[in-house]
N, C-alpha and C positions, 0 to 999 in steps of 0.2 A: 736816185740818190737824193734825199733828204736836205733838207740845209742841217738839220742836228750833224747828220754822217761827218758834213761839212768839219766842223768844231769836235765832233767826238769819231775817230777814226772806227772806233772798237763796235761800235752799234752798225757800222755797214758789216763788219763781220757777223756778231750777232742776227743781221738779218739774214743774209744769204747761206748762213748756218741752218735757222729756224726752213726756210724754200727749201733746200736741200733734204732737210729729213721729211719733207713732206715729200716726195719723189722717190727717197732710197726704201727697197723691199729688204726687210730680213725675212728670211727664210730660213724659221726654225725649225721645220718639217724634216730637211735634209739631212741634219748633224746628230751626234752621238748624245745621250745626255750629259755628260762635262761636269767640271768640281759645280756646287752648287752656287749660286750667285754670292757675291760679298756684300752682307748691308754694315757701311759705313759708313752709317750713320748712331750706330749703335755705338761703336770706337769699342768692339772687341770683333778680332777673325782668328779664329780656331786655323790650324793649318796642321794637316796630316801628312807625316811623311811617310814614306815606301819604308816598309823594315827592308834593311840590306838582308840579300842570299847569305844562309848560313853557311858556314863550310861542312864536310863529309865528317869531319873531325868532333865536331859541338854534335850533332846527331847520334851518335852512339850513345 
């Protein structure tokens, strides 16, 4: 711990935030490929929804 940590609380989090992702593994080999990521930083997200199941009735 730092003497800043001391005076600013949020910087000892900051730090062992920053340790921590240095240790955590994603492992994106395993998984499905998923909606595409959201950049937001552009400040638009397109978002598709499921059409709902027609009924037997709308099909003829």
């Amino acid at each position: 711990m730092s003497f800043l940590e001391v005076l600013d609380p949020g910087l000892r989090h900051w730090r062992e935030h920053k340790e921590l992702q240095k240790v955590l593994v994603h492992r994106t080999d395993q998984a499905g490929s998923g909606p595409p990521p959201l950049d937001l930083d552009s400040g638009v997200i397109i978002v598709h929804r499921p059409q709902p199941p027609r009924e037997a009735d709308e099909q003829s």
